[in-house]
N, CA, C and O of each residue as an XYZ file, in Angstrom:
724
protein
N     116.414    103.982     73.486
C     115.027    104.224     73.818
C     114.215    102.911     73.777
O     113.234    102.682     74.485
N     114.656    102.218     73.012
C     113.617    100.908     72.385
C     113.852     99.957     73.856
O     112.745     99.577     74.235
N     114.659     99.604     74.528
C     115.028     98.981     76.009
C     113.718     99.732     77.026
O     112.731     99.288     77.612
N     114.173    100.728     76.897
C     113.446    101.073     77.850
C     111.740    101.064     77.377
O     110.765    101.327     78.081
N     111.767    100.840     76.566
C     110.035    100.976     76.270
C     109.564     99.458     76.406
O     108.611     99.077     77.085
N     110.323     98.746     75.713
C     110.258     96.871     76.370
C     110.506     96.831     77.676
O     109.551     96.280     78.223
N     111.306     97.138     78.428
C     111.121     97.235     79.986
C     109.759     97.912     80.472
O     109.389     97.369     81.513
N     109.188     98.581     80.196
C     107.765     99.772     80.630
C     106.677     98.452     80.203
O     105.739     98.098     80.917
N     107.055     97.811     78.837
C     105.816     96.900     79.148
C     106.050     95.630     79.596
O     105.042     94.952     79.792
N     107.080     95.144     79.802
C     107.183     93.903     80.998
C     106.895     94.147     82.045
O     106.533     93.279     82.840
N     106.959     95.089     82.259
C     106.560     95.672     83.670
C     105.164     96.067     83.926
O     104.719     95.538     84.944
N     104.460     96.727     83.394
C     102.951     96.289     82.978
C     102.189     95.539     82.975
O     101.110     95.330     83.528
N     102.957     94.992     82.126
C     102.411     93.111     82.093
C     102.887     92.039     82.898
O     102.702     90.887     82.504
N     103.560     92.291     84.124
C     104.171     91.792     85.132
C     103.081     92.141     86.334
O     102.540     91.276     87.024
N     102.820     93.834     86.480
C     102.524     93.897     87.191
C     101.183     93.904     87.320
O     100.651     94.115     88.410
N     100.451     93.655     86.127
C      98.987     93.007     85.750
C      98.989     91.755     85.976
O      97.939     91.523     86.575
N      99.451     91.005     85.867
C      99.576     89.522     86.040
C      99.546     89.440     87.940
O      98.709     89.029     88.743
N     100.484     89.866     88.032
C     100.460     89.551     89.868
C      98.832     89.951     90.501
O      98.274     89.470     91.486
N      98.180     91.330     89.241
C      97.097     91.761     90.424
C      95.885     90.445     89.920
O      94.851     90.138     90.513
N      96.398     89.905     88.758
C      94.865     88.996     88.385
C      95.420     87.982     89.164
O      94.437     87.310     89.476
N      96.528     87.403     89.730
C      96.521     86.285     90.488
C      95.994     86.365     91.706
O      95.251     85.637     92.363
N      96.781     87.902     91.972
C      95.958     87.766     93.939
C      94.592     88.247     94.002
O      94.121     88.608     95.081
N      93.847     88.283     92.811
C      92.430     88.849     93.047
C      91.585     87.093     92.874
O      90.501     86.803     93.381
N      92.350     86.272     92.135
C      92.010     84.952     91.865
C      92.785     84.242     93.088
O      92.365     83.086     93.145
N      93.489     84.411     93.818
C      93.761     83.701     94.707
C      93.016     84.219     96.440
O      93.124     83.737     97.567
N      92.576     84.927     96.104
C      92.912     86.308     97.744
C      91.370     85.316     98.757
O      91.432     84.831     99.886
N      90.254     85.332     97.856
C      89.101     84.007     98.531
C      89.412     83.256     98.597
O      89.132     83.017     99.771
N      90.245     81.818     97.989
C      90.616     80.608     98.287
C      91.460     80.644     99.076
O      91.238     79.662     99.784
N      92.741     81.385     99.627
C      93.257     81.714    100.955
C      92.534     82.054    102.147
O      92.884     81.572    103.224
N      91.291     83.054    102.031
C      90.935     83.046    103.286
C      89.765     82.144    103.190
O      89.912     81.820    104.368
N      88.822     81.513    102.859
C      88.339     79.684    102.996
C      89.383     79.384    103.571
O      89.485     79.515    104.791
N      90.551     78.838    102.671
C      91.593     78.263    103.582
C      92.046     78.313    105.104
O      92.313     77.381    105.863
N      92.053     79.683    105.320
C      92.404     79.910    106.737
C      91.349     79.604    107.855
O      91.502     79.167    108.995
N      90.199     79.986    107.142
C      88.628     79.482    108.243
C      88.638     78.039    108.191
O      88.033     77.497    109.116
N      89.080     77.421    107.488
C      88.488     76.248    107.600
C      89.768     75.808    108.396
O      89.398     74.757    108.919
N      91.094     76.029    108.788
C      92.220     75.619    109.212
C      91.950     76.043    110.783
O      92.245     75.409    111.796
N      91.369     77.174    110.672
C      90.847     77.725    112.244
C      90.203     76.844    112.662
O      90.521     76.221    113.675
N      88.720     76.508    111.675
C      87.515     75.550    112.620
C      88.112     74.623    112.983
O      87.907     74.379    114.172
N      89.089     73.665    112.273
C      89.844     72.140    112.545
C      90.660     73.054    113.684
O      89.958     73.195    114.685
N      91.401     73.427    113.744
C      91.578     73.933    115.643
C      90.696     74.429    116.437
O      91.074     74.686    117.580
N      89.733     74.616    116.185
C      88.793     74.636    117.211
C      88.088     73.363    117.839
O      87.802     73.160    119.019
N      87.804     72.237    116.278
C      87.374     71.294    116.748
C      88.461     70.515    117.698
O      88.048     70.159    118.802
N      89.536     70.286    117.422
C      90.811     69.670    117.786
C      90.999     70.232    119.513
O      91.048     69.419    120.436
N      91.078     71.542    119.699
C      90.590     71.805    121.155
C      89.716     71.875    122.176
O      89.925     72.054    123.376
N      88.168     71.629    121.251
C      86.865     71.450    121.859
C      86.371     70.045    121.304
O      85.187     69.744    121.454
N      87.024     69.399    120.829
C      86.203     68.132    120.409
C      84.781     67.766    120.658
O      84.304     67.032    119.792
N      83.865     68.156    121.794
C      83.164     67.641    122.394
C      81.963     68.965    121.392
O      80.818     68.517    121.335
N      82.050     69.774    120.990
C      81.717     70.938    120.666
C      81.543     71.345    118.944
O      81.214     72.476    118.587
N      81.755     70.500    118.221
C      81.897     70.259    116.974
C      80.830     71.540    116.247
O      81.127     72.553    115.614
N      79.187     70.838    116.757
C      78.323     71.590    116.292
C      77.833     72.552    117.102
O      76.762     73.078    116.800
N      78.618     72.993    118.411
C      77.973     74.122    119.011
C      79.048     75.182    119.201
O      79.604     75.112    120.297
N      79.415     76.021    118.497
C      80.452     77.078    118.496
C      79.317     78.014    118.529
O      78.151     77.811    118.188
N      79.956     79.244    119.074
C      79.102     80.703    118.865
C      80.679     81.628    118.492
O      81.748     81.435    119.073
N      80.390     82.801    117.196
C      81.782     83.422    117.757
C      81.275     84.852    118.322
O      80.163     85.218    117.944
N      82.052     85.737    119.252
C      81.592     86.687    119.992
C      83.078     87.627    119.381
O      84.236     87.258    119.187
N      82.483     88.792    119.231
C      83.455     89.783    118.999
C      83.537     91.024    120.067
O      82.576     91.733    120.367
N      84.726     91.139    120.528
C      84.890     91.930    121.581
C      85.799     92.839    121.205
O      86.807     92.373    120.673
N      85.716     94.363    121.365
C      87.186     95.200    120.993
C      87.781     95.174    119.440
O      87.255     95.757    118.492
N      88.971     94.386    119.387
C      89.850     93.723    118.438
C      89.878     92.247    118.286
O      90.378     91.465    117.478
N      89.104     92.150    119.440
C      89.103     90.292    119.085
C      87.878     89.888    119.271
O      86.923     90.535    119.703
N      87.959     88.191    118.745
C      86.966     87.349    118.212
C      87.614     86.228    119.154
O      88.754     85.805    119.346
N      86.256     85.934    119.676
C      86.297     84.842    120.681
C      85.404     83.464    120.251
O      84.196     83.370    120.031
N      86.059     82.830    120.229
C      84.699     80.944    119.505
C      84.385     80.322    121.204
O      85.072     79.737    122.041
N      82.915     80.840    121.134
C      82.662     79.986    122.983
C      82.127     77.960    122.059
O      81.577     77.428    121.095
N      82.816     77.714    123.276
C      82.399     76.130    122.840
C      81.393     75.518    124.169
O      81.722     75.350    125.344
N      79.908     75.236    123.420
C      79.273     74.311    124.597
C      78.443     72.691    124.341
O      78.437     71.981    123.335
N      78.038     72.564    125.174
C      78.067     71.206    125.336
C      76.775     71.006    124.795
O      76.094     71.936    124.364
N      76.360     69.638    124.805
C      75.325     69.453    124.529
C      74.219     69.603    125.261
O      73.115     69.290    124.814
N      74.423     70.173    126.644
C      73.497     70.684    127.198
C      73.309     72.100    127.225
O      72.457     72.640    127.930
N      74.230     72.817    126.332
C      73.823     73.979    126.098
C      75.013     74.710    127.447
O      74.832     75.840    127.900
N      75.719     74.155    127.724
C      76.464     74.939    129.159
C      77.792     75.176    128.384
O      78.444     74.327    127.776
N      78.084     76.624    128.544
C      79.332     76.909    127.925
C      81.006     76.102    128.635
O      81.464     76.143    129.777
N      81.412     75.592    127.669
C      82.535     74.580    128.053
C      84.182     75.202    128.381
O      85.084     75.077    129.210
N      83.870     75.916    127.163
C      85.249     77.081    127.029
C      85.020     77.756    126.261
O      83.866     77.856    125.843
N      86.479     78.805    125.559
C      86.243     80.209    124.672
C      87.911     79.742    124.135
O      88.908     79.439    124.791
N      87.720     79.824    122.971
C      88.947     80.063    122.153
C      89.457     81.665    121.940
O      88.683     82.386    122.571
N      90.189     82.221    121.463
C      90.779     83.483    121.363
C      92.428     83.130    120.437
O      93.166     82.176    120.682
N      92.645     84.127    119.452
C      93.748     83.567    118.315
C      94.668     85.017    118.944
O      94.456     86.229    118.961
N      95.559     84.280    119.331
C      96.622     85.779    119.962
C      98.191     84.788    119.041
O      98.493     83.616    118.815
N      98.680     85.942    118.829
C     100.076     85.705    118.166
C     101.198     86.502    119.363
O     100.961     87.154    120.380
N     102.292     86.157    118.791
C     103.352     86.805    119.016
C     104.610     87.032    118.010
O     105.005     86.018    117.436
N     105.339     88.358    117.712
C     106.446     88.219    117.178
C     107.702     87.694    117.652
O     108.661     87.741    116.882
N     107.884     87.046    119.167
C     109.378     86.596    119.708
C     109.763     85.475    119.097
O     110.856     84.998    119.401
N     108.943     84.842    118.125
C     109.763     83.588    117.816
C     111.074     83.537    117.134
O     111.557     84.592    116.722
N     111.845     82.156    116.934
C     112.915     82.283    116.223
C     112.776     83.053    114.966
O     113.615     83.907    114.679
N     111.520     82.738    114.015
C     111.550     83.142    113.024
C     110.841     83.495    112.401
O     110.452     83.219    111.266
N     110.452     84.596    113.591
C     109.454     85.255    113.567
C     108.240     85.355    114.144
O     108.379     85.212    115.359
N     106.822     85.579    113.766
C     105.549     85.449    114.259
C     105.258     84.082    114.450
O     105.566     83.116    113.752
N     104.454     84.166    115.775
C     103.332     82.345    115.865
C     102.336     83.222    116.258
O     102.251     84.343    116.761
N     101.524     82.231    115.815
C     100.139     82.597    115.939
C      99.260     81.289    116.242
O      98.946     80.478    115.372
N      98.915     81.199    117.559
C      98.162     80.351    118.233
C      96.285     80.471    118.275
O      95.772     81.590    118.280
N      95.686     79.600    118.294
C      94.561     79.634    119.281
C      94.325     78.948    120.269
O      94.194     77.727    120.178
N      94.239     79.508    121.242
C      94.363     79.173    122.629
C      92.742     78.757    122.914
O      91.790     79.381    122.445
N      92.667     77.848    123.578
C      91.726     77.006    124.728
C      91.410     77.154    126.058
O      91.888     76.262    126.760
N      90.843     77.884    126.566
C      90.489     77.814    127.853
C      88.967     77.750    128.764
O      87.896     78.174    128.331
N      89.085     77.397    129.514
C      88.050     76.975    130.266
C      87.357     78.539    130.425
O      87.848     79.595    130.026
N      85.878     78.310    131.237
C      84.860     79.388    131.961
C      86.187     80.056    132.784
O      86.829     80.968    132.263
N      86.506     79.553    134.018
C      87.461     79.937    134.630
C      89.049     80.463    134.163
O      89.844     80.808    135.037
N      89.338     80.483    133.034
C      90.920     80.914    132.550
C      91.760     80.183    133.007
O      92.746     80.568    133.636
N      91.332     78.436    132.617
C      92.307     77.843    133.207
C      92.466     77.145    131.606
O      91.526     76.934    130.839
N      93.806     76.881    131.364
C      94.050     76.823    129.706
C      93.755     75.353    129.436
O      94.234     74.522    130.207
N      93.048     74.982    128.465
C      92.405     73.295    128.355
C      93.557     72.824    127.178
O      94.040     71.692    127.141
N      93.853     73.786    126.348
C      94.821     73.351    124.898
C      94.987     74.622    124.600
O      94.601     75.628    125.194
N      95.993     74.407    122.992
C      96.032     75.492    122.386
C      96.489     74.578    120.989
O      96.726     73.370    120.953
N      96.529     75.514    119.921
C      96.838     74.958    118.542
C      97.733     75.911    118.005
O      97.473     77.111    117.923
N      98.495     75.525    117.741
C      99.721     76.499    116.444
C      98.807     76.589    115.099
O      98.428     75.540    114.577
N      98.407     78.029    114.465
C      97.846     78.353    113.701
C      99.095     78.917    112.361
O      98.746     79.122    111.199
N     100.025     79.025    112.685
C     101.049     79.576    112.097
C     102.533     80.025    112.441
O     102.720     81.130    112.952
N     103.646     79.121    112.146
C     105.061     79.385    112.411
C     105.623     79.494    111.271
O     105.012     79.243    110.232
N     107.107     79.959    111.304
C     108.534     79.580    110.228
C     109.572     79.312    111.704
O     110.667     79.873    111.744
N     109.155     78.497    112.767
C     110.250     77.796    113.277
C     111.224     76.977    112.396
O     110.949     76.565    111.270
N     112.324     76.803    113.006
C     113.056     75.540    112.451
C     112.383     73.908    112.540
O     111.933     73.353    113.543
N     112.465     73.474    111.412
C     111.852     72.185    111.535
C     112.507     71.712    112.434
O     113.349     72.413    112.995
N     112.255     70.168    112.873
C     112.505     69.480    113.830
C     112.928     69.998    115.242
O     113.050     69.257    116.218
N     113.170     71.537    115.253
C     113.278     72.121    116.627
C     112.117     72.678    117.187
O     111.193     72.141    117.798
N     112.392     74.235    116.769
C     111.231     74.890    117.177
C     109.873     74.475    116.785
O     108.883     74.842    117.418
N     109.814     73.698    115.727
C     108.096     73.247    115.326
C     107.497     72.343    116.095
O     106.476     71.694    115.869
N     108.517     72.346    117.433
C     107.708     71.212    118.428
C     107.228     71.937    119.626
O     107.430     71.623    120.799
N     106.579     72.927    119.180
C     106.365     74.095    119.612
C     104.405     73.556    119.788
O     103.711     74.019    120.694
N     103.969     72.763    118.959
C     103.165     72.392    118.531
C     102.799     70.801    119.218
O     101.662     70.368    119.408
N     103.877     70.207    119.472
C     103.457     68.522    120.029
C     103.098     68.811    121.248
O     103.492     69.733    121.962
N     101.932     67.555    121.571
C     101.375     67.238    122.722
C     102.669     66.985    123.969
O     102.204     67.150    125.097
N     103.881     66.693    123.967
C     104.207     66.529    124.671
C     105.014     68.273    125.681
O     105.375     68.606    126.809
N     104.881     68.910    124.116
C     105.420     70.484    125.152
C     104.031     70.920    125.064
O     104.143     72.036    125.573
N     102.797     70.800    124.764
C     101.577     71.564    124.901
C     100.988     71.062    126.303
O     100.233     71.859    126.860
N     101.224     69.898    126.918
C     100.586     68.950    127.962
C     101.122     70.154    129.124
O     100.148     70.792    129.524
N     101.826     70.399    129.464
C     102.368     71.616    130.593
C     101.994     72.740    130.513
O     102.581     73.611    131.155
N     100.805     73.075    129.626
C     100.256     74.301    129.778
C      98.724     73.423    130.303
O      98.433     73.883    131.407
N      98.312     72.992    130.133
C      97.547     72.669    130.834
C      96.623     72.786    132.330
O      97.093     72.315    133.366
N      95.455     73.372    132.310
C      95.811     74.236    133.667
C      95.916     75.029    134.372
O      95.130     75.269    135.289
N      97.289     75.846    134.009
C      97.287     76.860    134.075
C      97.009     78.255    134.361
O      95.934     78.209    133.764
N      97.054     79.299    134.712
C      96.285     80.643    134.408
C      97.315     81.736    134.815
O      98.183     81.578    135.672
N      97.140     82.678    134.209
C      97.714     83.747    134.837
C      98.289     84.032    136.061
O      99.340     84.674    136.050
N      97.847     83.709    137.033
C      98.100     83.510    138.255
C      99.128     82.886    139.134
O      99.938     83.195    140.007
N      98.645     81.740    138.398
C      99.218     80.112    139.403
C     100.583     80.030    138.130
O     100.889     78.871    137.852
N     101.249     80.945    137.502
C     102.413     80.659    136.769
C     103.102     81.544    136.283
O     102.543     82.459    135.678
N     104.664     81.510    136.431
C     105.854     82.524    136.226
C     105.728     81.786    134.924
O     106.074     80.616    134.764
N     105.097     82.726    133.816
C     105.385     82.518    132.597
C     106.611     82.372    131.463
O     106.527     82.254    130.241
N     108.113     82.443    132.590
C     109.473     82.509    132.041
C     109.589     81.045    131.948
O     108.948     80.434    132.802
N     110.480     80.117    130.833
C     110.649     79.058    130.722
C     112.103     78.766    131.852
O     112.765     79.805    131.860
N     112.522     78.063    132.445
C     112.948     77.621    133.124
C     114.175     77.801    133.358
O     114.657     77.623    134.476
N     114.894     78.203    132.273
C     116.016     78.826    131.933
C     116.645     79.904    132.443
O     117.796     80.223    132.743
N     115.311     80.485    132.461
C     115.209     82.073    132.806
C     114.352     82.333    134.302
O     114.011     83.464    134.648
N     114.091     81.201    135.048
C     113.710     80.870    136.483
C     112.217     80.834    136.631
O     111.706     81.076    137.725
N     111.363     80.487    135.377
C     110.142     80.065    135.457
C     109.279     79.008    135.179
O     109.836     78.226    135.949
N     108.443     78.397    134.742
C     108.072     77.425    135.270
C     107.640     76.782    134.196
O     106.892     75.809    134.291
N     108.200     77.406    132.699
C     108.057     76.498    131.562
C     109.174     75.712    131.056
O     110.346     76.046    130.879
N     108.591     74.621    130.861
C     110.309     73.776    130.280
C     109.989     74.070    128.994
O     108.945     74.441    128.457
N     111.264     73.797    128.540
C     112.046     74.302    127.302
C     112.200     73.191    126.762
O     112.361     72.164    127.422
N     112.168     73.233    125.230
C     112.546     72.571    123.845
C     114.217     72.408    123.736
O     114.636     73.407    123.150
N     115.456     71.390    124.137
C     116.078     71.695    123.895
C     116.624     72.173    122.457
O     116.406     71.735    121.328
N     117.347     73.148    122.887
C     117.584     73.994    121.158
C     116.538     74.967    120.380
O     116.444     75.283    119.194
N     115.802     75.306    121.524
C     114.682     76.103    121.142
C     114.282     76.594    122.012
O     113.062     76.727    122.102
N     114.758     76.858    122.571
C     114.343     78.004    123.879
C     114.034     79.440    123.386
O     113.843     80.108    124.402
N     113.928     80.049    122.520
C     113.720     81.178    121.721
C     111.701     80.906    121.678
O     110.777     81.452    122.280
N     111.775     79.781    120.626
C     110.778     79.154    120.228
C     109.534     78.772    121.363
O     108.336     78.556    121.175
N     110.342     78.784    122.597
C     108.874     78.259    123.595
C     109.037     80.104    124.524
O     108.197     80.440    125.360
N     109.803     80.695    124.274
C     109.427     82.031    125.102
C     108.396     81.966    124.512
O     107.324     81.691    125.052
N     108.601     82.288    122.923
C     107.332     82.838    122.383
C     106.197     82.579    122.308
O     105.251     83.366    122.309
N     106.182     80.992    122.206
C     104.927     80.392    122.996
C     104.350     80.914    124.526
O     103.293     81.544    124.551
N     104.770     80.750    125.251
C     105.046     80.911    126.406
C     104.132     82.636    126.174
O     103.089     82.806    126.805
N     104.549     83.523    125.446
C     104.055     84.765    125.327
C     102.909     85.393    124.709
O     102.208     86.373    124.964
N     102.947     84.587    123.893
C     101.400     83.948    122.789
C     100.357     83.856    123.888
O      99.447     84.663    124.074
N     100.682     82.482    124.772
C      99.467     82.201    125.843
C      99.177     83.238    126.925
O      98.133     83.517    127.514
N     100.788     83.869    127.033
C      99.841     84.879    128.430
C      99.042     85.903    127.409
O      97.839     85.980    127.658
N      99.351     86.433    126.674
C      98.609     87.686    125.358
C      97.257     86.883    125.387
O      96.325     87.427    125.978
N      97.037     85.619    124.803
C      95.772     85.084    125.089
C      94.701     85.285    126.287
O      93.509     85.593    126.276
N      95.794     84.927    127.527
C      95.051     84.686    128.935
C      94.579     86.290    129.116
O      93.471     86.590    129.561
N      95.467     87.157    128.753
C      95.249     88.713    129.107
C      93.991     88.926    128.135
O      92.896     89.423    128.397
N      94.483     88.395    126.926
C      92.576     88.835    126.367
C      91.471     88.700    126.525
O      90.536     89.499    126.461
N      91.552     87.106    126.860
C      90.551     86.627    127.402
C      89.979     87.490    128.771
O      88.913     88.106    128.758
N      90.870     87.414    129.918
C      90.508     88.312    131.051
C      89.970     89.482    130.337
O      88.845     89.578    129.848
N      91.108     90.544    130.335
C      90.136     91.805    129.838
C      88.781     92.275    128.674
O      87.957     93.177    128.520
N      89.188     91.093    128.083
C      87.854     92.003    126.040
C      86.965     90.937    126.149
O      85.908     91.055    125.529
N      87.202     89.646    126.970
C      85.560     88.490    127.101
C      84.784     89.242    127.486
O      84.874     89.633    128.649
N      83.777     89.694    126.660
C      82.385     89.948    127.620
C      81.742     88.623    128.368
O      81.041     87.814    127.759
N      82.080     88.505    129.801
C      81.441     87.757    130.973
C      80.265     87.880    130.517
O      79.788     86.757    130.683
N      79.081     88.853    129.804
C      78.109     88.330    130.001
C      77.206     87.017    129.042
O      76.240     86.309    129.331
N      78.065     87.135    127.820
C      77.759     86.186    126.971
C      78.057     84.317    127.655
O      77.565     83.255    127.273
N      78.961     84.591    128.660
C      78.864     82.954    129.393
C      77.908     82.997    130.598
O      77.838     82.035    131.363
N      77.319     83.887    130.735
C      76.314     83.800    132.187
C      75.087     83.295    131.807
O      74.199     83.135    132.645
């Protein structure tokens, strides 16, 4: 009997301990995450630092970025996907008035280092550039479309690759057009 009653309170006191950490940790994580968002926002709107608006549409939250003349520049939108190697990415995407894609930022992977986490460099982000729904077979190249591939990570840029159209589709359908007119 005496086991089991020392087990009942380690366990108690185990599982009190975990709730005072995540009640002491649970605000300094999300600070954390806003402030990791704004640095991708600035990083894709540079020009836009102090003029963000965010607009909530549906299920999503849109950051319009404008200029200093007050003329809306672009709209951010945070779309994920589960196809990655290892698991979820979660992007915020960049695009122009028109849905033509200006950048995007990796907000969150568990790619493989040195492979899939180049999922993220300017040199595979520069080919989205552009872009839109339209004017692109969103299959990486492999698969007879018009994204090149990471060698050794071709898993890793579908999902990219799937992230941005989920973006471009949000943007099209849940932007309220009238907040940029």
């Amino acid at each position: 009997m005496r086991p089991i009653i020392i087990l009942t309170i380690v366990g108690i006191l185990s599982a009190s301990l975990l709730a005072v950490v995540d009640d002491l940790t649970r605000e300094p994580i999300a600070v954390a995450k806003e402030q990791m968002k704004r640095k991708a926002i600035e990083q894709i709107f540079p020009f836009a630092i102090d003029s963000l608006k965010t607009v909530s549409a549906e299920q999503t939250t849109f950051y319009e970025a404008y200029s200093q003349e007050n003329k809306l520049e672009g709209i951010a939108v945070e779309t994920s996907t589960d196809e990655g190697y290892s698991g979820t990415i979660e992007i915020l995407l960049g695009v122009s008035p028109d849905q033509k894609i200006l950048n995007y930022k990796v907000l969150f992977h568990r790619e493989t280092p040195g492979l899939g986490d180049k999922i993220d460099k300017s040199k595979f982000k520069k080919q989205f550039k552009g872009r839109t729904l339209e004017n692109t077979d969103w299959k990486v190249k492999k698969d007879g479309g018009d994204i090149d591939e990471i060698t050794a990570a071709t898993i890793s840029c579908r999902a990219v690759a799937d992230a941005v159209v989920r973006g471009l589709e949000y943007t099209n359908e849940q932007y309220p057009k009238s907040s940029a007119e």
